[in-house]
VEXDRENDREN-918057 format. One line per 2 residues: number of its first residue (from 0); for each residue x, y, z of C-alpha. Coordinates in steps of 0.05 Angstrom, whole numbers. Layout:
BEGIN
NUM> X:Y:Z  ...
end
This chain:
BEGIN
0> 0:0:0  27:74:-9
2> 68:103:51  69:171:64
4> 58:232:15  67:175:-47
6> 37:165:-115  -20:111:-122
8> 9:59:-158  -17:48:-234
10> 30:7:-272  23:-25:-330
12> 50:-101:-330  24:-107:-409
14> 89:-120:-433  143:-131:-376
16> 153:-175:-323  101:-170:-263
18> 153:-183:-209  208:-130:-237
20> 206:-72:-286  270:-91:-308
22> 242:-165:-319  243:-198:-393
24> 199:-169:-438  129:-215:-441
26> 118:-197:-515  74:-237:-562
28> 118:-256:-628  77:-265:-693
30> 133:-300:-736  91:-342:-765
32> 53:-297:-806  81:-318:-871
34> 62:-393:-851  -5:-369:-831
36> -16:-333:-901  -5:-394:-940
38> -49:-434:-896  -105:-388:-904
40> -91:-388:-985  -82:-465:-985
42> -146:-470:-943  -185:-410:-995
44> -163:-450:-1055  -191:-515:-1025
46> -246:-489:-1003  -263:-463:-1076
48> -249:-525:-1116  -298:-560:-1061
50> -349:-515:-1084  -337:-512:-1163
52> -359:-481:-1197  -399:-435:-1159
54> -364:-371:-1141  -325:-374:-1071
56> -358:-311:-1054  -431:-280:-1046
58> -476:-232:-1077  -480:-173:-1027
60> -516:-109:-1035  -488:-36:-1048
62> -498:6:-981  -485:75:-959
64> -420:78:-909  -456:99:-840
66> -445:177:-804  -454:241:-839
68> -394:248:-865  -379:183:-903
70> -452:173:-928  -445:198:-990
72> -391:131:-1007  -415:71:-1025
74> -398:1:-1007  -410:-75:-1003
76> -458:-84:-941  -464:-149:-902
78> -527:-180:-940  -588:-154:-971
80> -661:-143:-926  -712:-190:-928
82> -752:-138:-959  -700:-133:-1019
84> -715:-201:-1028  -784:-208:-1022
86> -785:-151:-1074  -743:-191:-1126
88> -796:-248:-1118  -735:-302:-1063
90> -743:-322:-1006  -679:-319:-951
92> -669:-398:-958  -673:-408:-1025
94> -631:-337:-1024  -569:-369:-983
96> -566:-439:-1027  -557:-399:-1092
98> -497:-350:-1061  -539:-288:-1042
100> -512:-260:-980  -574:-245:-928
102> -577:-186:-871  -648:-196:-833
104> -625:-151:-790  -613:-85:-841
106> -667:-47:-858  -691:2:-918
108> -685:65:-900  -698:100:-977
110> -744:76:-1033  -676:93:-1080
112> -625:36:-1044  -680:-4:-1041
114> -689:-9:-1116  -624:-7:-1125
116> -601:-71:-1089  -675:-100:-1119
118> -642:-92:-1193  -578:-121:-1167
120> -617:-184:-1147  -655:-183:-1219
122> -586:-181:-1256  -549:-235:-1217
124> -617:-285:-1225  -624:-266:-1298
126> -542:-290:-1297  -554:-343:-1248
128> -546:-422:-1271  -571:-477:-1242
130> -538:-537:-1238  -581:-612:-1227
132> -534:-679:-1201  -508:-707:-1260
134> -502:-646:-1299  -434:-636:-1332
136> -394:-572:-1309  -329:-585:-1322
138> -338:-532:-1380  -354:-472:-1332
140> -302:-433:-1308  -304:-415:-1233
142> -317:-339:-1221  -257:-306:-1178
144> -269:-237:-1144  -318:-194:-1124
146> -391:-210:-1157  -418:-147:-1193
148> -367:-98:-1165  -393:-24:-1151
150> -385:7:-1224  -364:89:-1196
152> -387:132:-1248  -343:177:-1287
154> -337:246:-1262  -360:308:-1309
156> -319:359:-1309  -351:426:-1335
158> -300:476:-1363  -323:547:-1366
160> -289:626:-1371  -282:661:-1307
162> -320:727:-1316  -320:801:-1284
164> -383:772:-1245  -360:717:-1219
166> -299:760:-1190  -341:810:-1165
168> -389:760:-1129  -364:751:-1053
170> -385:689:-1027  -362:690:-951
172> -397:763:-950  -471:732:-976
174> -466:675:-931  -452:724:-863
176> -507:770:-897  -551:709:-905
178> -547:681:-835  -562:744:-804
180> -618:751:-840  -646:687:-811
182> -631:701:-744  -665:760:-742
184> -725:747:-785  -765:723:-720
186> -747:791:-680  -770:834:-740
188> -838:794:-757  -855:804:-682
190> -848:879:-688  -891:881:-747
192> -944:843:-716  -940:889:-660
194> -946:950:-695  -1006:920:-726
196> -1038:900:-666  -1032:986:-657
end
């Protein structure tokens, strides 16, 4: 326990020794990440040619990244809604045995992703084959990668002449000018309504 006018001990035994400071390091080694990388490529390609020659990985739906200041990007989301589904005329089993990805716990938030993800779901079924027992497929090729990548669309560019009224036009001034206006908008509709009240 601390004696007399002492700091309240806090230490950190993460790395070192508990007994000494001065102890051995207690450091966890990872040297056998290169070992571990071909293990998890042997075990990827395995898993793959178990599979043949359906693709390794799932349809998932295009999602907008979460907080206000990423949801303008897009990205692959965990698995599509059951209302995505439903839309699209599947049902979530028959979904997951023919390599759709499926989120019951996202919902639609905007009638736009949700027909979005719904045409997503059209293309990959009109794409989709079926395969019976017995059926030959030693002539399909196994599909590697991502399955209907986000396509980002080509940004336009406008080129135009600066002119004398663009120049003149202060933008930082009409924006002070504008917000004033708002904040005082309330004050000076009160004082009309007063002075017609007179």
């Amino acid at each position: 326990m601390v004696k007399h006018n002492n700091v309240i001990p806090n230490l950190h035994f993460h790395k070192k020794y508990c007994a000494s400071s001065r102890g051995p390091l207690k450091v966890r080694l990872t040297l056998n990440q290169a070992g571990k990388k071909k293990s998890r490529r042997l075990a990827r390609a395995k898993k793959a040619a178990a599979i043949a020659p359906a693709p390794l990985q799932k349809l998932r739906p295009i999602v907008h990244c979460q907080t206000q200041k990423y949801s303008a990007k897009t990205r692959l989301g965990k698995g599509f809604t059951l209302e995505e589904l439903k839309t699209a005329g599947l049902s979530a089993k028959y979904a997951r045995s023919v390599g759709i990805a499926v989120d019951f716990r996202r919902t639609n938030k905007s009638n736009e992703s949700l027909e979005l993800n719904v045409a997503r779901l059209n293309a990959y079924k009109a794409n989709l084959v079926i395969l019976k027992k017995g059926d030959d497929a030693s002539a399909m090729t196994q599909l590697k990668g991502i399955i209907q990548p986000i396509v980002k669309p080509e940004a336009e560019i406008e080129m135009a002449d600066v002119t004398a009224e663009m120049k003149e036009f202060k933008a930082f001034t009409t924006l002070r000018v504008a917000r004033k206006e708002t904040k005082v908008a309330g004050f000076r509709q009160s004082v009309l309504d007063r002075k017609e009240k007179k």
